[in-house]
N, C-alpha and C positions, 0 to 999 in steps of 0.2 A: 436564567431558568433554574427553577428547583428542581439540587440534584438528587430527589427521588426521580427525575426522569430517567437516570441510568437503569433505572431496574425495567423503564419498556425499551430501551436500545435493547438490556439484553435479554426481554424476548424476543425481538426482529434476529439479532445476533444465531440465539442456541436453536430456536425454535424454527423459522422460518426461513432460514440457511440453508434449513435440509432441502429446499429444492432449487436453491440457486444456480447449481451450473447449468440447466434446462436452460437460464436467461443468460448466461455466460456464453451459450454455446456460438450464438451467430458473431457478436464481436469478435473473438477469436477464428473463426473462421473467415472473416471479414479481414482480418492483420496475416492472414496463412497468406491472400491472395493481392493485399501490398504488397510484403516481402516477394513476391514473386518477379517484381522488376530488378529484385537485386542478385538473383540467380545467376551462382557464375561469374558474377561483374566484381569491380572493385569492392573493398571494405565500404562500408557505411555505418552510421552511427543508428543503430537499433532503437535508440533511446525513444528519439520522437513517435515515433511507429506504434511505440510499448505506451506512452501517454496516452494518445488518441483509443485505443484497445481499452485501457483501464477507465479512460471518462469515460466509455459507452457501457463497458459492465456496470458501472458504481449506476453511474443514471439511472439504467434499465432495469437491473436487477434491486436496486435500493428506493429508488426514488419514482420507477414503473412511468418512466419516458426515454423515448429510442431518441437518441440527439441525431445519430449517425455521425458523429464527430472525423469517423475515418475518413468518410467522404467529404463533409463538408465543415474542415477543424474549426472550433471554438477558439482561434488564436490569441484571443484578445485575452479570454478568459487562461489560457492556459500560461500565458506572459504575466498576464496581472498576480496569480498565483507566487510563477517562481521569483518576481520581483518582493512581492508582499515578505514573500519567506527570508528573503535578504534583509530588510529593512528591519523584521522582527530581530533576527537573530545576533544584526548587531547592537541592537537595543537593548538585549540580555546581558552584553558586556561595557554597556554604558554607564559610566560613572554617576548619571544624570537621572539615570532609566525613573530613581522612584520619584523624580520633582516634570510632573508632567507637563505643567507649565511652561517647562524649558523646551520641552520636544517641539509643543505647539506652535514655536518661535523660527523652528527648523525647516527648511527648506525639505527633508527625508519626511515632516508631518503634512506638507501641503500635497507631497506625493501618495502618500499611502492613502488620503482620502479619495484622490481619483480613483487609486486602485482597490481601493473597498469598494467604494460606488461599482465598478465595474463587478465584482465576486458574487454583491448584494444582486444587482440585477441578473445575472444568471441564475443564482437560488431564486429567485424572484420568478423567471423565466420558467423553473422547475415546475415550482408550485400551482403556479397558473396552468399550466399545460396536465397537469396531473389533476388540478380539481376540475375541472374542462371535461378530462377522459371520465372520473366517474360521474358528474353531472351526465353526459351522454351516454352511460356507460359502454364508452367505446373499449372495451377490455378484453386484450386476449389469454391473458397469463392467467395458469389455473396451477393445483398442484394435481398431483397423481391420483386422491380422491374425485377428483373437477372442478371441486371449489375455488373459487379466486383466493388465489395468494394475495394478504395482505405485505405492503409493503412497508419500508420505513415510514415511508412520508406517510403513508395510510396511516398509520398509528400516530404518530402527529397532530393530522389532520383531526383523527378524532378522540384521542386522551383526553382527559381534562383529570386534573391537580386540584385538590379541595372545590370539588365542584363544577369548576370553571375550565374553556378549554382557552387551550395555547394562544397567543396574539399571533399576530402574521407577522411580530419583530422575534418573537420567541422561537416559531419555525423554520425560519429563515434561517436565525442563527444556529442552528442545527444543524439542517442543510449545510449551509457553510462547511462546515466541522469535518460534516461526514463523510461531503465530495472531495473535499481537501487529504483527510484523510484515508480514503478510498480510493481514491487514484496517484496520488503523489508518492506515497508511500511504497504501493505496490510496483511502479512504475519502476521506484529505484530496485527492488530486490528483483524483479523478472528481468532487468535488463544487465543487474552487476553477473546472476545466475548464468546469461547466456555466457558472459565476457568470459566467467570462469570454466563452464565448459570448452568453448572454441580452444581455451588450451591447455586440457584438460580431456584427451579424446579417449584417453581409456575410461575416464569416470562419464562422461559423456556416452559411451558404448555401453554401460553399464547398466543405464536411465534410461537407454535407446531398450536393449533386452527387457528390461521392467513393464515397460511400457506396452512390448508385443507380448509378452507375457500376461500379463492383467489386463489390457484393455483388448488386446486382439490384432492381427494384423491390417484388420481397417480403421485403427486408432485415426488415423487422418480424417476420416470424413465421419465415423460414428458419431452421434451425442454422448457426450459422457455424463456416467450418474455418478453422486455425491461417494456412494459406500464404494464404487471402482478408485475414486481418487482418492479415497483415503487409506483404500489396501496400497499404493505406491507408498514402499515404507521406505523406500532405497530415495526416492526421490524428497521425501520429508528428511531424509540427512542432508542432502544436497542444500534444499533451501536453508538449515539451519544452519548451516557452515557457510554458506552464503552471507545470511543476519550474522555471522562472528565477526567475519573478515571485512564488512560492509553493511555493518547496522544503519538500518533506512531511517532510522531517526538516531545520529551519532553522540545526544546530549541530551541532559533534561534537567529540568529545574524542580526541587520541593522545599517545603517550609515548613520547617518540625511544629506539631502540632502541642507541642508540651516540654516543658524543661526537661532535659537529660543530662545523661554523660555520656561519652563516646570513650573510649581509650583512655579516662582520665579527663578527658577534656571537656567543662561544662559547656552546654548546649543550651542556653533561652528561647523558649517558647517563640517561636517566630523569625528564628535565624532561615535565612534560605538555603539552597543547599544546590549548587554542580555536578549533578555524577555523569561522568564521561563513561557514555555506554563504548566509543570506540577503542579509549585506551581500555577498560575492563577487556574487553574481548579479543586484543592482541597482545594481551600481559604473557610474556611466554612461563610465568609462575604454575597459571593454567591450560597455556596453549602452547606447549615447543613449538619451535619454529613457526612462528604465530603467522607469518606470508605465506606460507604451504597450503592448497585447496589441500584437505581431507577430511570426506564425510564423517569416514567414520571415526572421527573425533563424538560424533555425537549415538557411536551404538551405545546398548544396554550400560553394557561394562564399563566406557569409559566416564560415559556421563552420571554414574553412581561414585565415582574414583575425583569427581569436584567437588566443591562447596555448591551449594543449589542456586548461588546467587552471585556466579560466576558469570551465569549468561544471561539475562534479561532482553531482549529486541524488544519485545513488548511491555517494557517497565515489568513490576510486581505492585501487589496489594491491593492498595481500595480503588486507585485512581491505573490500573494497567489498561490496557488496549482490550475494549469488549467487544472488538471487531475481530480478534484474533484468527476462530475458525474462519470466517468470512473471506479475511485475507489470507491464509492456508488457499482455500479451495478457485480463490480468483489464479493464485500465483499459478498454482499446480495446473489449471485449464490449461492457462495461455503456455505454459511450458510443455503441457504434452502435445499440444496441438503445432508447436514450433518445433518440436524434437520428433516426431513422426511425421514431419513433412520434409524436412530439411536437415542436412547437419549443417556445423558450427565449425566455420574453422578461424585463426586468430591470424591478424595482422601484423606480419611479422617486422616489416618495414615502420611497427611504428612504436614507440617506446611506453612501458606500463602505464594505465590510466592515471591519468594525476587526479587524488581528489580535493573535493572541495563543501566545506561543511555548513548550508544555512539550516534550515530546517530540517531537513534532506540531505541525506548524501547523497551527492552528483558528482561524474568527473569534468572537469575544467573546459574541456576540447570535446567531451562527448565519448560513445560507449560504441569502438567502432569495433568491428566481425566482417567475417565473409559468410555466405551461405552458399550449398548446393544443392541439387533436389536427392531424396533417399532412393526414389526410384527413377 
């Protein structure tokens, strides 16, 4: 696809963001009253609970189709994902990666085509169901004017690039991109957030305070708006020191656009490039005691007291994360709505998460907590 299409991502991104937690609000409330079987009871692993939550925002609010994933999971879809992610990631460290021919020989190439098939047909599944609703105009989302919210796929649907609009392979693979990255993403930083509260109870009490504070003490069942969640400034350190100690994407790959130098060292036009966003971020160069939860690693003062390009979760430049507020205002939902319902306490019988790096950071054995109710 041509990438002038990043400039309509981001106006779905800056523009039409402002009224997403309105579509945010029932997922998360829908994940209040799962967790509610685990009230009390042993630890459980949060994680899958926090997936299902995050496919039904990204769906709903990006693509303007309710899956209900919580009640009825897209499992196949959500396996096919964290497999695909495996297969890619060790293909980045493949000796082989650039002679594709070799791949296609591999037993990991006849798998990844099932499971693209599988990804395709869901975004497939999207699309269909969404040009369906406005064909009938079955639509209920509007914004605070009344007007119908347009949505990602709406913009999609009807772009068109030198004239012409998008194929149904062009859309799709967008789709793809953006579920993938709309839910997987978010899924890891809401769920490593909780791990690090449960033991973590005074920064945890801290978020709890913020939260009866700015949202009110019917945070639990209110809707929340866009400009409440972005007054939680205590909780924006939270999630950032989160992305330090457990960036949702631990790695990434670029390819110098032009001859350079680095340190002395010539750079050819088309070298690629590794930067490990998770060693950057636990370098104690810039972070003492780089395993320590603390927010305020990231107030005023200290975060002017870095280099600016110490901390990246969201890459920088041409090619950064244009989803970025988006995924701010998803995380922050599902965390007030979890922390005014419930506290978070940690498993003390079980030993730190192990992690493990595909696409995603995820822990090994899963992302387990206790919960109890607040009132």
């Amino acid at each position: 696809m041509d990438p002038t299409s990043k400039g309509h991502y981001a106006d779905f991104s800056f523009q039409d963001s402002g009224g997403l937690s309105h579509h945010h609000e029932s997922p998360a409330d829908v994940l209040i009253k799962k967790l509610t079987t685990h009230v009390a009871g042993p630890d459980f692993d949060i994680y899958e609970h926090v997936t299902y939550c995050a496919l039904d925002i990204i769906s709903e609010s990006a693509m303007g189709v309710k899956l209900n994933t919580q009640h009825n999971p897209h499992t196949e879809y959500v396996e096919a994902v964290k497999e695909l992610s495996d297969i890619m990631f060790k293909r980045m460290f493949s000796l082989g990666r650039e002679y594709k021919w070799v791949f296609r020989f591999q037993k990991a190439s006849r798998r990844q085509n099932v499971l693209m098939k599988v990804v395709h047909d869901f975004a497939q599944l999207l699309q269909d169901e969404r040009e369906r609703l406005l064909t009938k105009q079955e639509l209920e989302e509007t914004d605070v004017d009344g007007k119908r919210r347009m949505t990602l796929l709406d913009l999609l649907l009807n772009v068109t690039i030198d004239g012409k609009p998008l194929s149904d392979t062009d859309i799709r693979e967008e789709v793809d991109t953006f579920m993938f990255a709309g839910h997987d993403t978010t899924t890891s930083c809401i769920s490593f957030a909780c791990y690090h509260l449960s033991r973590n109870p005074a920064i945890q009490q801290k978020v709890y305070e913020e939260i009866q504070e700015i949202v009110g003490p019917d945070a639990a069942r209110i809707e929340l708006t866009n400009s409440t969640l972005q007054d939680l400034r205590y909780l924006d350190l939270v999630i950032k020191e989160t992305l330090r100690i457990n960036p949702s994407v631990p790695i990434f790959g670029r390819r110098s656009a032009g001859d350079m130098t680095i340190d002395g060292v010539p750079v050819p036009k088309g070298m690629e490039f590794v930067i490990l966003i998770y060693a950057l971020h636990n370098d104690p160069e810039f972070y003492p005691e780089p395993e320590r939860f603390d927010p305020e690693r990231f107030s005023e003062e200290a975060q002017a007291a870095r280099p600016p390009y110490s901390y990246i979760p969201f890459s920088v430049g041409a090619r950064n994360c244009i989803g970025q507020r988006y995924a701010m205002l998803e995380i922050k939902t599902a965390l007030v709505k979890v922390l005014a319902n419930y506290r978070l306490l940690p498993c003390e019988d079980r030993n730190r998460a192990c992690l493990q790096s595909t696409i995603t950071l995820k822990t090994v054995n899963g992302t387990f907590l206790k919960i109890v109710n607040r009132h």
